[in-house]
Structure formats: structure tokens, C-alpha cells
C-alpha positions in Angstrom: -23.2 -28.4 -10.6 -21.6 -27.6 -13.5 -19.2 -24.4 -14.6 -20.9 -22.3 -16.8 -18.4 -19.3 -18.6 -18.7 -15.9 -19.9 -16.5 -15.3 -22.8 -15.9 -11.2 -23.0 -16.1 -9.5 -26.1 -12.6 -8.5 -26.5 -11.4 -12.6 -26.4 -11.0 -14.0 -29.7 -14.4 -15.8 -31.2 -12.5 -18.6 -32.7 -12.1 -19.9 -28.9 -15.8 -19.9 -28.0 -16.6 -21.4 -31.5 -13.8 -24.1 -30.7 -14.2 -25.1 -27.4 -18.5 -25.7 -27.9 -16.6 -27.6 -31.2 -14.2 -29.7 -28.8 -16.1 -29.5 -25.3 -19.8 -29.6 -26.5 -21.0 -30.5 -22.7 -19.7 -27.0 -21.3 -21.5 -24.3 -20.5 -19.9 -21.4 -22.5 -21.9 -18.0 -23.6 -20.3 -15.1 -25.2 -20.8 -11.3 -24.5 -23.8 -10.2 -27.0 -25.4 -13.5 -27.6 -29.1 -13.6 -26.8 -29.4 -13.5 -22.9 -25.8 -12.0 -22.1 -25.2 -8.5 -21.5 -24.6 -6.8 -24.6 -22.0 -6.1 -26.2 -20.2 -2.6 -24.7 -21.5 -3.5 -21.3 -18.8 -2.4 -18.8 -17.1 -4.7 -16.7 -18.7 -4.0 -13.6 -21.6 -4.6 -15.1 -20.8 -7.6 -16.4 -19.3 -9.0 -13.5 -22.1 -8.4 -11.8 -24.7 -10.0 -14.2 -22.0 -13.0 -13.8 -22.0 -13.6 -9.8 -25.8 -13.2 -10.6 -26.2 -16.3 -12.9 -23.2 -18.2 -11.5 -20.9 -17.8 -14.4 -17.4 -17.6 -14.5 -16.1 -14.3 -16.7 -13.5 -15.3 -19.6 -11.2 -12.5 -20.0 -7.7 -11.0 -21.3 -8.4 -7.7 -20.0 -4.7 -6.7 -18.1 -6.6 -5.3 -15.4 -9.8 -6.4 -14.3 -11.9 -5.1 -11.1 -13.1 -7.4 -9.1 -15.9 -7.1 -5.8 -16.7 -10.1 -4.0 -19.0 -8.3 -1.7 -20.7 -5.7 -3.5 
């Protein structure tokens, strides 16, 4: 099983354009790309829609809530 990311809105695009450039065999999906939660979702929200498709969230959010069990 692979890790598949979640690149937030507020990253940079030139990463997620660079790394499918450099790392085409990852999994890597940005916020508001068909399938994702749209752009403007709140965190929770997205967190959420992460731990339900097994993705791993790509942030630079200073502060970013987090519920393992929720």
C-alpha cells in the first residue's frame, strides 16, 4: 500500500506540479481538483474526508487540529 497525499490549498502549486514532475509514481492530489474537497473546505472537513480515503494532508498551516478518534 502506497501513500497517497493531500496537498492544501494554501501550499504553493509549484510543489504538487513538481513533485508528479519528479515522483510521477506518487499518489499526490490537490485541494479543488476533481474528487478533492473543494477549495475553502475547512480543515476539519478536510481532515476528515482524508482519514476517510487514506490520504495523508500536506500542509503549512501553523496550527492545525487534529482527531484521531472522532
Amino acid at each position: 500500500m502506497s501513500l497517497k497525499y493531500l496537498v492544501d490549498e494554501n501550499v504553493d502549486p509549484v510543489y504538487t506540479i513538481q513533485l508528479r514532475r519528479k515522483k510521477p509514481e506518487l499518489v499526490i492530489r490537490a485541494v479543488g481538483e476533481i474528487g478533492t474537497p473543494p477549495k475553502s473546505t475547512l480543515d476539519p472537513e478536510i481532515l476528515l474526508w482524508c482519514e476517510k480515503y487514506g490520504f495523508s494532508l500536506v500542509t503549512n498551516n501553523p496550527v492545525i487540529y487534529f482527531c484521531i478518534y472522532c
